[in-house]
N, C-alpha and C positions, 0 to 999 in steps of 0.2 A: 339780594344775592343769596344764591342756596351754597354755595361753597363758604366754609369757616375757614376763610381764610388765615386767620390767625392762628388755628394749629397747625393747619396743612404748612406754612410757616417755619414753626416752631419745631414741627416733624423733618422738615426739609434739612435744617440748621442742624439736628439733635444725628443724622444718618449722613451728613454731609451732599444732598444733592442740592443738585445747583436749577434743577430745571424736572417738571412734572408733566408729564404727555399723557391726556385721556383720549384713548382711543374708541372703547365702546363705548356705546347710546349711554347705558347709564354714566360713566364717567365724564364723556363728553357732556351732557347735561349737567352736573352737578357743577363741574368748572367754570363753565361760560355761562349755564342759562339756555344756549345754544340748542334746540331740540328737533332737528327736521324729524317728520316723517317717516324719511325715506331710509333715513340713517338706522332706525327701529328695524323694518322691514325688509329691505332690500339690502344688508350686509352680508347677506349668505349668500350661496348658490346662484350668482351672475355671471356671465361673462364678462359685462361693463362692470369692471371692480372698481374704475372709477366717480362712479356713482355712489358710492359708502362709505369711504375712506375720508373720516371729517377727524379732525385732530385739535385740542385743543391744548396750551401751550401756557405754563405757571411756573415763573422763575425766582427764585430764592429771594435774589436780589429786586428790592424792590419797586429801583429806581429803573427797571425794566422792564416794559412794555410786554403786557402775555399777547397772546396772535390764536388765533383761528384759521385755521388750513380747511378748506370746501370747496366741494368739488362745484365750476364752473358749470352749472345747469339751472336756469331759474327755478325750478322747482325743489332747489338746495338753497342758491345763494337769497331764495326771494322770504325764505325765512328768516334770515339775518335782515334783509329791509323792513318786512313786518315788522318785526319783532325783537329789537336789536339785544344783542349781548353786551355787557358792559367790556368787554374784549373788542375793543373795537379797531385794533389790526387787523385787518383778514385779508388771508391769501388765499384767491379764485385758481384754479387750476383746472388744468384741461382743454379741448378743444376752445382756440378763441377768434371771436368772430369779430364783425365791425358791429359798436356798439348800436349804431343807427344815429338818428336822430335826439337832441337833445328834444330831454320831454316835455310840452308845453307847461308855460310858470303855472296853471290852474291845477296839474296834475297831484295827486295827491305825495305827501312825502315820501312813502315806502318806493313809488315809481322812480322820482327822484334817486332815491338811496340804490336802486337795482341798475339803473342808469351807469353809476357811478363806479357798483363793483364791475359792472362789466368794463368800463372804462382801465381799472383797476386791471381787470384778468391781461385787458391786448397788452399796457403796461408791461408790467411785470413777465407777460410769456410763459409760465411755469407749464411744464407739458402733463406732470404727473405728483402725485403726493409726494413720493420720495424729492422732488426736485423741490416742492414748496416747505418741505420740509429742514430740507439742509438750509435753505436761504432767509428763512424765519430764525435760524441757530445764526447765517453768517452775517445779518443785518442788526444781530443786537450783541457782536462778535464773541457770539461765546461756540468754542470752537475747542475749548480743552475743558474737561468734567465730566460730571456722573447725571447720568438723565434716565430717573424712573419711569418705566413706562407699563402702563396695559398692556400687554404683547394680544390678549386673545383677540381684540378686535382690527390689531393691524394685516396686512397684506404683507408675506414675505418680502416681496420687489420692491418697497418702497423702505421697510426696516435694512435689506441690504445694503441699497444703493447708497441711505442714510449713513452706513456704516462706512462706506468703504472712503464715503466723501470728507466724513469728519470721523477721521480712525482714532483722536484722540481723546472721542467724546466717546464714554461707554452707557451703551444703551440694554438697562438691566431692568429685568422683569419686578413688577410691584402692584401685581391685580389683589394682593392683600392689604398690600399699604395704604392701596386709596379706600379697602373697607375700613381698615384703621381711623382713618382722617373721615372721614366719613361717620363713624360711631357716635360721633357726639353731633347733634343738629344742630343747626344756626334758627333763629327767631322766624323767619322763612319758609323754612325748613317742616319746624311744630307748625307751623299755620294750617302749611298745605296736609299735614298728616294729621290734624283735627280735623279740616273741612273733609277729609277724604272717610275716615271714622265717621261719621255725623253721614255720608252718604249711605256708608256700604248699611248703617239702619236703619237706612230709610228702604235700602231694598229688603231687611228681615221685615220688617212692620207690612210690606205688600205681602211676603213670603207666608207670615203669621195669617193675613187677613185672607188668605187663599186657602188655608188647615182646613177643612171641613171632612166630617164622612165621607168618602166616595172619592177624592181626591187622591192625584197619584202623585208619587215622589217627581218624575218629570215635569207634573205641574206646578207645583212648589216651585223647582229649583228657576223652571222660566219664570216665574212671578218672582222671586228674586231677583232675576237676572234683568229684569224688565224696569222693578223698579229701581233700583238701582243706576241703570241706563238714564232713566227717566230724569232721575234727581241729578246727572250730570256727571257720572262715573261709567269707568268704565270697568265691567265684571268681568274676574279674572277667573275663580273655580268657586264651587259649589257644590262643598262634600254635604249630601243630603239621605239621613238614612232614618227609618219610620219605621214601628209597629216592636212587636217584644223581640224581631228574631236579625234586628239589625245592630249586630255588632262587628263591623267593621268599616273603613269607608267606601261603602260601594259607591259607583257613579248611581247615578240617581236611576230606578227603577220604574216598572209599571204596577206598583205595589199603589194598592188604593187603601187610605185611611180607612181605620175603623177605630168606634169609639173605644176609648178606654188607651188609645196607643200613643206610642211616644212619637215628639216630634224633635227630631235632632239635626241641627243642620251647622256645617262650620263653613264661613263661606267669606272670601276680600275679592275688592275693587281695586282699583287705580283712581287719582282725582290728579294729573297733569301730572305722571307716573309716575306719583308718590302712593305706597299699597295701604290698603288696609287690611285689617283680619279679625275675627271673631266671633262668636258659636252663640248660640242658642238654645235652649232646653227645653220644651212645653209636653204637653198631656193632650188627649181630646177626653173633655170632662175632669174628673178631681185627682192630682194624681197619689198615687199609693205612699202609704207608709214605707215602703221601700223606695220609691221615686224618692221620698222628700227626704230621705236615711241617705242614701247616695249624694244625694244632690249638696246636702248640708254638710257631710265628712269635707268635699271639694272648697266648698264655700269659707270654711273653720280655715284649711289648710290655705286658700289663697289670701284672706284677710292677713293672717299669720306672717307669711310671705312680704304683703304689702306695709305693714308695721315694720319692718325690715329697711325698710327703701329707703338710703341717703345716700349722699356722696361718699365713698372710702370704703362700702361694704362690698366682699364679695360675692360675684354671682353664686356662688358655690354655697354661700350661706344662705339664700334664699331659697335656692333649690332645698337645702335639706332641712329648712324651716316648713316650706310648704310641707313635702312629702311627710315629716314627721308631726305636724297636726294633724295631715288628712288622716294619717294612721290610729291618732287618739281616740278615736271615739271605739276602732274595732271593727267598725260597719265594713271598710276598706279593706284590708289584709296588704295589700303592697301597690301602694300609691305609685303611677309615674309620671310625676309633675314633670313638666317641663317647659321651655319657653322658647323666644327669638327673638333680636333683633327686629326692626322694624322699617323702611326706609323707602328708598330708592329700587331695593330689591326686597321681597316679601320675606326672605329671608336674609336680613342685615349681618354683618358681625356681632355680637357672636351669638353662635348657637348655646342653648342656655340647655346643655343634658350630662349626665356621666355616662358613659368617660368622657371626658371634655376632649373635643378637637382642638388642635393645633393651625395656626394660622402661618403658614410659612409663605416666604421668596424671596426675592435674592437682599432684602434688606430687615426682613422680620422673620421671629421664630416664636411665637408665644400661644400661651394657652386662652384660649376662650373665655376660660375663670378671668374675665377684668376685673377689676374695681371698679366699681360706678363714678361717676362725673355726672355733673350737671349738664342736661342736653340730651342726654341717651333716652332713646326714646324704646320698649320693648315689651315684649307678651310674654303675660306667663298664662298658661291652661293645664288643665289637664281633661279628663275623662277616662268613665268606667264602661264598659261593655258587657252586660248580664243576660248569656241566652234564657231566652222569655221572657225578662223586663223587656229591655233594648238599652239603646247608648244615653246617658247622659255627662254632659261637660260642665265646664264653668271657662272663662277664658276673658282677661283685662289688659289692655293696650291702657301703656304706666309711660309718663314722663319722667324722668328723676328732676328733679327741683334743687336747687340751694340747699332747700332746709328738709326735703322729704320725699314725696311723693303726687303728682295730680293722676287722674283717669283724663285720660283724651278724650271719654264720651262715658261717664259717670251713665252706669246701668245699674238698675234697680235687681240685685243680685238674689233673683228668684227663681223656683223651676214655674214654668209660666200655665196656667190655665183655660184651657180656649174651648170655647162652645162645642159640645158634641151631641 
């Protein structure tokens, strides 16, 4: 299960709601497990809204049954057969047809299982979201309370109707609460965001092995992007910037290597659309006493930083540990370390910078500065930009621990050397 349950819980209890509604992709995902395709993709700009509109449904009380609302179209409900959610109420909605024929006993189980929802949808009748959504509230008769919800990925028409049907249920906006609940990972969770780390360097290591003279930053960023794919990720950007006069993040150019230049690239994937992130430093040939002056100020300050990392410390004290090492040696003059969250979305709660953001909606108001907990999973980098050096970074994707700190993919913290 990728939902921690036990805070989402304990947060429900702590703000008095009775009932949790994820309506986008990421939300919906993180609750159920639940991930169509289509839900990703076809959310926006359709006619057919009832193709998008998938809902997933997480009640305080826990002697009550959560539910999945999706839209009636095998190519929605035949990923709850594949692949079931541990939510295993679901209400099929939309157009409903005759199921057909019952499916031969040889047929595989997920055929079985589609069989069944559609049996489910003639059932039940639901014509639209809003309608499977009142009757997933009035079957487990909760029908007076407070129901936090995603609003961004819902459909006015069905939030209305929702409204008008169960006027005693108040339906309040909490697209930060579920980042809140979300903050600390479940065991699941760190898996899929190590295996996803572990991919996205496998697409640097093709990236790296493509650095030659004569190469251009568009080849680079596809040789990343390639291997990456390759290793079973999927590539999200790829800030790729090379040579002494690249400081800043350009999209990747027709700029072709030449010896003696830098090679800088910041770049994350997806691995079952949990993200990854993190940058890269190299030289073609040896690089300069100023390369390795830069590179080391970063390196002092991010170590510093990670000596830092346990339960109860604030982000704010890491922030000004980093930046005040990096500053120590003088090399630097004004450090802007900074970090993020890590997650379901590339950029998690919270964002790790001053001035710290505010996380507000209709149930939370707080500052970005948390405290750590066990589970949070998060990057801290920074990087300098020197016209006529070029860029270099440093950048660590940190688990917090019980007792400290892991690397999610332990990297050998060097500015790298490559054949020129």
């Amino acid at each position: 299960m990728l939902l921690n349950r036990d805070r989402a819980l304990g947060i429900m209890q702590e703000f008095g709601i009775d009932a949790m509604v994820g309506t986008t992709p990421v939300n919906l995902t993180y609750l159920s497990g639940h991930s169509p395709w289509l839900h990703w993709v076809y959310r926006l700009y359709t006619a057919q809204k009832f193709m998008y509109q998938h809902y997933a449904l997480l009640f305080r009380d826990q002697g009550t049954p959560p539910a999945l609302i999706l839209p009636n179209r095998d190519a929605n409900i035949s990923y709850q057969a594949q692949w079931p959610s541990w939510m295993e109420d679901v209400y099929p909605y939309g157009p409903q047809a005759n199921p057909g024929d019952q499916p031969p006993a040889e047929a595989p189980p997920e055929v079985h299982q589609l069989f069944k929802f559609k049996q489910t949808a003639r059932e039940k009748e639901l014509r639209s979201a809003g309608e499977a959504l009142v009757r997933a509230f009035r079957d487990r008769r909760l029908t007076r309370g407070v129901v936090a919800i995603d609003l961004e990925g819902m459909d006015t028409a069905p939030l209305e109707y929702a409204r008008r049907e169960l006027p005693d249920l108040q339906f309040r906006e909490a697209g930060e609460l579920f980042r809140y609940v979300r903050a600390v990972k479940t065991d699941a969770e760190i898996a899929l965001l190590r295996e996803a780390a572990a991919i996205n360097w496998k697409g640097f290591e093709v990236l790296l092995g493509a650095a030659v003279p004569g190469a251009t930053e568009l080849e680079l960023s596809r040789a990343y992007r390639s291997g990456a794919a390759l290793a079973g990720g999927m590539p999200v950007f790829c800030n790729n910037a090379c040579g002494p006069w690249a400081v800043s993040h350009w999209e990747p150019r027709q700029y072709a290597l030449k010896p003696g230049d830098v090679v800088y690239c910041d770049a994350g994937c997806t691995y079952n659309y949990y993200n990854s992130d993190t940058n890269v430093s190299a030289v073609l040939g040896e690089p300069t006493e100023q390369h390795r002056a830069l590179f080391g100020a970063m390196c002092e300050g991010l170590d510093a930083a990670i000596a830092k990392v346990r339960p109860g410390v604030k982000f704010s004290e890491l922030l000004s540990t980093f930046r005040e090492a990096t500053a120590r040696s003088g090399v630097i003059k004004a450090p802007t370390g900074f970090g993020h969250a890590v997650g379901l979305e590339a950029r998690d709660l919270p964002m790790i910078l001053a001035p710290w953001q505010t996380a507000r909606d209709s149930f939370i108001e707080l500052s970005h500065d948390l405290p750590l907990e066990a589970g949070m999973v998060f990057n801290l980098e920074d990087n300098v930009r020197v016209a006529g050096v070029g860029s270099v970074a440093v950048e660590d994707t940190l688990l917090v621990t019980p007792t400290g700190v892991e690397s999610l993919l332990p990297q050998e913290r060097k500015i790298l050397t490559l054949p020129a």
